[in-house]
N, C-alpha and C positions, 0 to 999 in steps of 0.2 A: 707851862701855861695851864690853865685850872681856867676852863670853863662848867660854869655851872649846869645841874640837869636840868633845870628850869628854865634856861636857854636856848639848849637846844630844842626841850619840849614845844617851847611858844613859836622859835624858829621850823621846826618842823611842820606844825600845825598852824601855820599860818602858808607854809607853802602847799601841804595838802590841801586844803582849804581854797587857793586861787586856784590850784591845779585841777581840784574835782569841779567849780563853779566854772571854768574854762572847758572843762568836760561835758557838763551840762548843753553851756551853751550851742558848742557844736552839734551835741548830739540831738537838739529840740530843735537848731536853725534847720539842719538835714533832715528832720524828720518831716518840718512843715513843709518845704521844697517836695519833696518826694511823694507828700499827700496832694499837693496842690498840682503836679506835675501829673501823678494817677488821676487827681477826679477829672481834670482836662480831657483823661483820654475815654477815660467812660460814657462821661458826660458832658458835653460843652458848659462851659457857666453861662449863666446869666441869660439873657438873651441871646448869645451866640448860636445857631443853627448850622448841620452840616449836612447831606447829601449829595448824591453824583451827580452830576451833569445829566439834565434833563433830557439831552439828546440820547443818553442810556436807557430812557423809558418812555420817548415818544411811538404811541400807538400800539401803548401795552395796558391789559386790561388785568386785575390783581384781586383774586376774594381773600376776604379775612377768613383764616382759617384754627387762629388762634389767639388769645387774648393774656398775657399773664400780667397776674397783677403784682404789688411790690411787691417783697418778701415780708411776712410774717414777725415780730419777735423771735422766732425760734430759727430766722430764716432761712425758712420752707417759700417756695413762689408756690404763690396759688394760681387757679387760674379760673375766667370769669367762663362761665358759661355765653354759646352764642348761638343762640334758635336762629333757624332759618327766620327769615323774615315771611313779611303779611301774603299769602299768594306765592309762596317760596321765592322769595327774591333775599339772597345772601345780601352781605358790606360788601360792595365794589366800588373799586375804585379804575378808573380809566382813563390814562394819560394821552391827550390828543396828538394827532399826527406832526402839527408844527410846532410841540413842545409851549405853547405856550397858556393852556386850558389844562384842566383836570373835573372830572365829571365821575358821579357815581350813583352808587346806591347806599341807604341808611338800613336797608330791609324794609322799608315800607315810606319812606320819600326821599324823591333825588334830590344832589345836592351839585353844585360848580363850584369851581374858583378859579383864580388868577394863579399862573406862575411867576413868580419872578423870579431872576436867576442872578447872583453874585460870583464870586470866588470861592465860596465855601459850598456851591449848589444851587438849589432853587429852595424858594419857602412858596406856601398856598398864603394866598391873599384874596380879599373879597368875597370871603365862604357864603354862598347863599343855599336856600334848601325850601324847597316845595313843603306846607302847612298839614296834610292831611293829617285826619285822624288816626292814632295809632293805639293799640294797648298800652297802660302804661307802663308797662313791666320793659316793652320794647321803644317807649320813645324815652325813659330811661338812657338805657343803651345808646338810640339814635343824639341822646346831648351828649353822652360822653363819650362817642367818636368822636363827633364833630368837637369837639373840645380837645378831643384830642388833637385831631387833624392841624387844628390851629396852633395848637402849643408843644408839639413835637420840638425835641431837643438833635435828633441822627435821625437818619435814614440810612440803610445800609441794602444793597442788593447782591445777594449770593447766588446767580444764576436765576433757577424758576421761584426763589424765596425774596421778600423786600420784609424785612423790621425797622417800624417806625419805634424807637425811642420816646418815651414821655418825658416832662421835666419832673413829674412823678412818680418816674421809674416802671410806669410799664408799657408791655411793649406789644407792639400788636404785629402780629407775624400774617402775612399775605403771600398766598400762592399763585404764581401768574396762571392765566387761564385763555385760550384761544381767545384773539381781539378780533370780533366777526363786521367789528364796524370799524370801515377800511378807510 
């Protein structure tokens, strides 16, 4: 039997050829699974929203106590600078006693909202905020809390620490602080 090298060549190389493009494919289908599975846990998508059960934080009162922003190109997380507010009033936030209000400070005007509460947590609803005049270097700041507040992606609470998550990836870290309003 006399098979030609040109035979086997085409046969060979056409099973390589299924065999590596059967490779691929597994190896890209597992790769997107696995990316799409990760950015879930980091980050909710889309409109999805997650924190704990609002009864974990009725009648606790929270200063920001740190700010970081995304990462960098090189990424480095920066982080934002955060002056006391007008008359030293910090970002406070305070969750009311029957969980269903949230109440604070911008550093120089108060702000409420609504709880609502689902399966995944509670989200703020119905953000409103007192007009005063401010610096603008600080009512800056006081939009892009409240910008935040509203479009937070997690919450997470680690005892006396709470990080709201952005959908822009940063995060604003809050220290619980005596709640003197009972």
């Amino acid at each position: 039997m006399n098979i030609s090298t040109k035979t086997v060549a085409q046969t060979f190389s056409k099973s390589l050829s299924r065999g590596f493009s059967n490779s691929l494919f597994v190896v890209f289908s597992s790769l997107g699974i696995s990316l799409l599975g990760g950015c879930a846990n980091v980050i909710p998508p889309c409109g999805a929203k997650t924190s704990p059960p609002s009864s974990e934080l009725r009648n606790t009162k929270w200063e920001l106590t740190r700010w970081n922003l995304p990462p960098n190109s090189n990424g480095e997380v920066r982080t934002r600078q955060i002056p006391q507010g007008e008359a030293s009033n910090p970002i406070q936030i305070t969750f009311d006693a029957n969980g269903q209000r949230v109440s604070g400070s911008t550093g120089c005007n108060r702000f409420t909202a609504q709880l609502d509460e689902d399966t995944r947590g509670f989200t703020f609803s119905k953000i409103t905020s007192t007009k005063m005049a401010c610096t603008p270097q600080r009512n800056e700041l006081e939009n892009d809390f409240l910008y935040e507040l509203n479009d937070y992606r997690s919450i997470v609470r680690n005892g006396d620490q709470l990080l709201m998550i952005g959908a822009d990836r940063q995060v604003l870290s809050f220290t619980q602080r005596p709640n003197t309003s009972k």
